[in-house]
N, C-alpha and C positions, 0 to 999 in steps of 0.2 A: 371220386370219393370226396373230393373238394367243395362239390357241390352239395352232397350230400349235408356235409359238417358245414356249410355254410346255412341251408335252410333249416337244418334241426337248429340252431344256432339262435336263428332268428324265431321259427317257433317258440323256444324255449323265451325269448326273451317278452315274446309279445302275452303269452301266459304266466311268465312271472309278475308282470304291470298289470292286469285284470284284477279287476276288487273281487272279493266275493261279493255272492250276492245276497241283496239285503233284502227283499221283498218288495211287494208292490208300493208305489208312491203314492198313488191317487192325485195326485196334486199335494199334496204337503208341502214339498219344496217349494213352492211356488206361491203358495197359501202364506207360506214359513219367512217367505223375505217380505211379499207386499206387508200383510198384517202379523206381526209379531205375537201380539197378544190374542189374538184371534185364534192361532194355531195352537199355540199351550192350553188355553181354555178346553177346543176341542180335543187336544189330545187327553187332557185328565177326565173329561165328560165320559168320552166313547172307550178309553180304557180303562174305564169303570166295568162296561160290559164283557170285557175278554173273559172274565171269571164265573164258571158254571152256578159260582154263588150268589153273583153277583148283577145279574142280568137285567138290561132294562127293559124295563116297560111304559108306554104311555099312561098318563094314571097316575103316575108312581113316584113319587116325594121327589127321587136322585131326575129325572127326566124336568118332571112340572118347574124344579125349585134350580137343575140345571147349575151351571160352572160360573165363574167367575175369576179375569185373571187381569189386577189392573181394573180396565173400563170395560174389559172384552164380557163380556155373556150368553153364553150360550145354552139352551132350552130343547125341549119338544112340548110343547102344549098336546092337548086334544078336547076335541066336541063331539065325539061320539060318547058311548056307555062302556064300550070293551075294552079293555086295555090291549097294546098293542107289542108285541116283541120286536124288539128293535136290537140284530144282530150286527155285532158289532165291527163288522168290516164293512155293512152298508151303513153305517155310522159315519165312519170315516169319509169313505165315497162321499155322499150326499153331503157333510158338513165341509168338508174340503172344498167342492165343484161350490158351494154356497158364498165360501169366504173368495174365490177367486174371480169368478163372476157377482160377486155382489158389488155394493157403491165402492169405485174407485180410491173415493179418500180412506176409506175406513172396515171395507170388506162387510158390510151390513147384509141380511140379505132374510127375507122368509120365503118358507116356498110350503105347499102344504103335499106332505105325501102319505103313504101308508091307504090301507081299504078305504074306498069313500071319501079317500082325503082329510080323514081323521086325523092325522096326525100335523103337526104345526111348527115348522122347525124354523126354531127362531136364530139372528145372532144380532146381538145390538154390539154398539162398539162407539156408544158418545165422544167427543172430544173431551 
């Protein structure tokens, strides 16, 4: 019985210390410490998009004319004719992997995605 109330014991404690869980990361944290300003911008950018009303598009003023946080700016261009929906959890992904893998001093980075590679995702981040 001892044994019992010992590992119910220990269960109980290792489940009371567990965080809840808070959803996926993508890299944020990691985005979050290298470039600071990098992260904010895309966070206000792509959580633009979380709202049915609110959705981006290539094309489209909130994409074209993109965030600004500090020096950070973050974009999606385009050179096709169609505009393009850009759902906002691959938002995140793709700006995230960009600010961590991009230039070491300063998280820079374009990469071109979307059909035909219409789509142009920029992030500057001057000194």
């Amino acid at each position: 019985m001892k044994l019992f109330a010992a590992i119910l014991a220990l269960l109980l404690a290792i489940c009371s210390t567990a965080s809840a869980y808070e959803g996926p990361d993508w890299g944020r944290g990691w985005c979050r410490s290298l470039h600071p300003k990098v992260c904010g911008a895309i966070n206000t950018f792509c959580n633009h998009g979380y709202s049915s009303t609110s959705r981006i598009f290539t094309g489209d003023n909130w994409a074209t004319n993109g965030v600004r946080n500090g020096n950070a700016w973050v974009r999606i261009a385009q050179s096709c004719g169609d505009r393009q929906y850009v759902p906002w959890d691959v938002c995140f992904k793709q700006f995230y992997d960009m600010c961590v893998y991009g230039t070491k001093e300063r998280g820079e980075a374009n990469r071109d995605y979307g059909r035909n590679g219409c789509q142009h995702w920029i992030i500057n981040n001057p000194p």
